[in-house]
C-alpha positions as CSV (number, residue, x, y, z in Angstrom):
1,X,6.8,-1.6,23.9
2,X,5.4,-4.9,22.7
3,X,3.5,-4.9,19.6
4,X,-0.1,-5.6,19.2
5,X,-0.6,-9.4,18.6
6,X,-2.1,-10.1,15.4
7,X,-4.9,-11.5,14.1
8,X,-4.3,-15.2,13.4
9,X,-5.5,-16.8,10.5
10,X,-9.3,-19.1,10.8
11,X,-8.7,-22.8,11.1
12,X,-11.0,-23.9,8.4
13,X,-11.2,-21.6,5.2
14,X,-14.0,-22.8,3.2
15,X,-14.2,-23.4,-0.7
16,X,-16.6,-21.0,-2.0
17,X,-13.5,-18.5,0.5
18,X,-11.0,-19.9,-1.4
19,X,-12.6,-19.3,-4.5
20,X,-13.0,-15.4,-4.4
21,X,-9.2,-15.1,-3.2
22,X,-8.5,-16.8,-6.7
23,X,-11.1,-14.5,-8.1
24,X,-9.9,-11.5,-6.2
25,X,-6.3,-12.1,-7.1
26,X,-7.4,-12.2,-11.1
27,X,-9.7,-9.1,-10.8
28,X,-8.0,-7.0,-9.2
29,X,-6.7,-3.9,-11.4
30,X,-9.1,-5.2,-14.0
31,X,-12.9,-5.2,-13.0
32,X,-12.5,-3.1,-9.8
33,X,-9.7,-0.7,-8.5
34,X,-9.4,-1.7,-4.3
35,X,-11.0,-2.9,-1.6
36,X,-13.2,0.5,-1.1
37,X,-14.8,0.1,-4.5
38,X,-15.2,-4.0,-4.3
39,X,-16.9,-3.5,-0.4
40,X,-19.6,-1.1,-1.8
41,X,-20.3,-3.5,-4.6
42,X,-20.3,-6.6,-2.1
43,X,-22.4,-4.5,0.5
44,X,-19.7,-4.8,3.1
45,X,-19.7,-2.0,6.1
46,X,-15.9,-1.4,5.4
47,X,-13.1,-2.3,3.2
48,X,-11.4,-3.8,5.8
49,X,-13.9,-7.0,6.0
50,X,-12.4,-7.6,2.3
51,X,-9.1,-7.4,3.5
52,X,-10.0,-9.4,6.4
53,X,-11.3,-12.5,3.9
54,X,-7.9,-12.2,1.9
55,X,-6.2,-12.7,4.8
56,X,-7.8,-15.7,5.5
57,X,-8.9,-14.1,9.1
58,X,-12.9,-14.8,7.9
59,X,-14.6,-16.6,5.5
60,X,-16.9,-14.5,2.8
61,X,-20.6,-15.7,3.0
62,X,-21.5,-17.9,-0.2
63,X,-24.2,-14.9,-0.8
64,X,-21.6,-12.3,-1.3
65,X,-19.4,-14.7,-3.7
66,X,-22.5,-14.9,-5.8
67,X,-23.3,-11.3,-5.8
68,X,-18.6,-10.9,-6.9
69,X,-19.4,-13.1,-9.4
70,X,-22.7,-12.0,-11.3
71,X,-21.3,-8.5,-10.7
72,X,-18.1,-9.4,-12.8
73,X,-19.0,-12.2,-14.8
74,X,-17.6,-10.8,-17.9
75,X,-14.1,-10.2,-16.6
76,X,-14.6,-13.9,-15.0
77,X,-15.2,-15.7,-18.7
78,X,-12.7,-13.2,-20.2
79,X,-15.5,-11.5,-22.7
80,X,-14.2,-8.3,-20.6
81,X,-10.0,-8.0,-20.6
82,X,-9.5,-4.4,-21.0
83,X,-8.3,-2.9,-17.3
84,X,-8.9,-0.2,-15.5
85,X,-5.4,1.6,-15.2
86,X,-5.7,1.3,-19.4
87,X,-9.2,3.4,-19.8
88,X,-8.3,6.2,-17.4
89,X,-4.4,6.8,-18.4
90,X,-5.9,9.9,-20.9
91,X,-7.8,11.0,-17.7
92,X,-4.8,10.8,-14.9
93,X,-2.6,12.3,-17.3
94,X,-5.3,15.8,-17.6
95,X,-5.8,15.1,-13.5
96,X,-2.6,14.1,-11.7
97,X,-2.4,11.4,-9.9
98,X,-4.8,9.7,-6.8
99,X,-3.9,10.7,-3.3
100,X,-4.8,8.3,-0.1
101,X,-5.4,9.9,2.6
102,X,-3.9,6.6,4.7
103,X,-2.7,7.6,8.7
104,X,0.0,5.7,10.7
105,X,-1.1,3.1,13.4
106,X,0.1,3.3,16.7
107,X,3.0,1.2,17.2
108,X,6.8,1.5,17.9
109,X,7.4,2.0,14.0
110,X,5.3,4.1,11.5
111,X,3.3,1.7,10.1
112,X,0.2,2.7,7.5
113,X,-3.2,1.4,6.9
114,X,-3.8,-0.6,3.9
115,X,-4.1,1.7,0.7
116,X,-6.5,-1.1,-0.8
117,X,-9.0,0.1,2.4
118,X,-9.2,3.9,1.0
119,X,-10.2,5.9,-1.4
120,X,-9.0,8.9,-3.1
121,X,-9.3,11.8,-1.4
122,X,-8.1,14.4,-4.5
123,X,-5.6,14.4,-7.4
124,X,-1.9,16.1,-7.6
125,X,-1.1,17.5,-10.4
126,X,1.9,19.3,-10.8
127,X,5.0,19.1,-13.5
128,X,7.2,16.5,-13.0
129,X,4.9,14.1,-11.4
130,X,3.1,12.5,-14.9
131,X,4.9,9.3,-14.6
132,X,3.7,8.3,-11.2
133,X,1.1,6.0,-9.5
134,X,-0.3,7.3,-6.3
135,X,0.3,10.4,-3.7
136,X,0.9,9.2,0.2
137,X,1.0,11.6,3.1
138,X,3.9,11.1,6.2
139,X,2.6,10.5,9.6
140,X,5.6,11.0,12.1
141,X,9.2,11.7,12.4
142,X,11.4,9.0,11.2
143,X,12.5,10.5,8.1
144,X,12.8,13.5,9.3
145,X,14.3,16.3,7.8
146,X,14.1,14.8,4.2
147,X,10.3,13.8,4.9
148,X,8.4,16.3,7.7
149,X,5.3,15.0,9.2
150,X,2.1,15.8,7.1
151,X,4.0,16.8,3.7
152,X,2.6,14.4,0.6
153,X,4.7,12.6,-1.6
154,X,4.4,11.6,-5.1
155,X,5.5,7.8,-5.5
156,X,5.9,5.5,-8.8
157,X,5.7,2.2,-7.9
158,X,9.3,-0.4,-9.0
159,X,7.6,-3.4,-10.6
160,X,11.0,-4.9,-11.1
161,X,12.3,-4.3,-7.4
162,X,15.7,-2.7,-8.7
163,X,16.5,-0.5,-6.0
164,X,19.1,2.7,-6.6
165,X,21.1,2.2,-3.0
166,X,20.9,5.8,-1.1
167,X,17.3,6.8,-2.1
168,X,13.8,7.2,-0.4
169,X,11.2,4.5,-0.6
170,X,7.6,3.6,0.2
171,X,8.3,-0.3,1.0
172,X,5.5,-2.9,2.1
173,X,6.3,-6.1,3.6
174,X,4.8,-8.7,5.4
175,X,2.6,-6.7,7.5
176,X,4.6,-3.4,7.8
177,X,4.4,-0.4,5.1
178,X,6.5,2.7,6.2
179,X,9.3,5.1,4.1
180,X,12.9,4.3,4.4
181,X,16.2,5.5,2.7
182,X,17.4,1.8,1.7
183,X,21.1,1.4,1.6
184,X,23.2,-1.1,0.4
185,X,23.4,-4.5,2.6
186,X,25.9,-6.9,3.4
187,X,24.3,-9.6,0.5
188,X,22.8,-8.3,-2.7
189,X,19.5,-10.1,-1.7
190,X,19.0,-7.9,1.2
191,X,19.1,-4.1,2.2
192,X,19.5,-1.7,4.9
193,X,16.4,0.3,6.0
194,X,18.0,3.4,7.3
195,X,15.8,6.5,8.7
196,X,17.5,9.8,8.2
197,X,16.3,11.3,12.2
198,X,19.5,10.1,14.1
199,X,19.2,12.5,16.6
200,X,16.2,11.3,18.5
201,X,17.4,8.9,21.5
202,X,15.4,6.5,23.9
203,X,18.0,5.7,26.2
204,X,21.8,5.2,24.4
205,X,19.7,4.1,21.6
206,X,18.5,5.5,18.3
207,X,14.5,5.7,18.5
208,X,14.4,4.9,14.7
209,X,17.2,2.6,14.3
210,X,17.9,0.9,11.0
211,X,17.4,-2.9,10.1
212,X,17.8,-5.3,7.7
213,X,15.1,-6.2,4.9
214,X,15.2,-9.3,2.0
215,X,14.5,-7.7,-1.3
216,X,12.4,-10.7,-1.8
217,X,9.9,-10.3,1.4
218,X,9.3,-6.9,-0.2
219,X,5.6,-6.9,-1.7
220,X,5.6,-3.3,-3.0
221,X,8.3,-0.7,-3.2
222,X,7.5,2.1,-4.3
223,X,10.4,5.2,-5.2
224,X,9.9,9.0,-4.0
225,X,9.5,11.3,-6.5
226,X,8.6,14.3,-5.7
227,X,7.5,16.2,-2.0
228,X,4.9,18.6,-1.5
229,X,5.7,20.2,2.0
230,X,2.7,22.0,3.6
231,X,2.8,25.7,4.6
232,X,2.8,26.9,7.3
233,X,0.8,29.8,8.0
């Protein structure tokens, strides 16, 4: 199956665009959390026209860059530093942590939607959790039986990328975000994305076969904690 071309980037990205990628980059974490929160402030339809302009697929209108930048003119001229994750750590520890409600897209590999496009949908709170960042749910079979389709999983994001060879990740890279046991590759800059379902077949061939990733084209990796499987009733 081929995969869905993707959207190239505009020819001509304008200043007042470049400006609020800058902006964005800075902010981000500080004056807002994601791209649901900053398209409500800007007025945008959906989150995904702000992912859009980071991209560099569209330029933002020089109406909307004013509105970003009277809206967080204190964390701009650094009067404001304090961040976000800093004022609520009392609160996620009473709460749990957030959970995205992000689905696959339809492709030959699991692939999610981007977290920065959603908003929380509840908290999970439950002991042994407290030192994590964010709940996912799966959407298919890949890493199946370790992960079953529609269980959620409690993740804590690896700022440092050290990666312990034989367990479960949440990796992003490039434009591909899925969960993979990552094993041990033939250099120490790369790694092997293995899927634990080896018994599902398309032809002689394994339907989820396992491929090679640089550590350094990894933007987030995030390690598996903790599962919650649903019941089944």
């Amino acid at each position: 199956m081929n995969d869905t071309p993707k959207a190239n980037k505009i020819k001509t990205i304008r200043p007042e665009t470049l400006e609020f990628i800058i902006l964005y980059n800075q902010l981000k974490g500080k004056a807002f959390l994601g791209n649901a929160q900053l398209s409500e402030v800007l007025g945008f339809n959906s989150p995904s026209s702000i992912t859009e302009i980071i991209k560099s697929r569209q330029n933002i209108d020089p109406e909307k860059l004013r509105i970003f930048k009277e809206k967080y003119a204190e964390f701009i001229s650094g009067a404001k530093t304090d961040t976000i994750q800093e004022k609520n750590t009392e609160k996620r520890t009473e709460e749990g942590i957030p959970m995205y409600e992000i689905s696959a897209t339809a492709s030959g590999v699991e692939v999610y939607n981007d977290i920065n496009d959603s908003m929380p949908v509840g908290r999970m709170n439950f002991p042994g959790i407290e030192d994590c960042d964010f709940a996912l749910p799966v959407w298919g079979h890949s890493m199946y039986p370790y992960l079953e389709n529609g269980c959620w999983v409690a993740l804590k994001v690896i700022h440092d990328k050290k990666i312990l060879p034989g367990e479960v990740y949440y990796i992003e890279w490039g434009e591909y975000r899925m969960y993979k046991r990552l094993l041990v590759g033939d250099s120490p800059e790369e790694v092997v994305a293995h899927s634990d379902n080896t018994t599902e077949m398309i032809g002689n061939r394994l339907k989820y076969a396992p491929f090679i990733i640089k550590i350094a084209d990894i933007k987030k990796l995030c390690l598996v904690k903790d599962i919650h499987k649903k019941h089944n009733h």
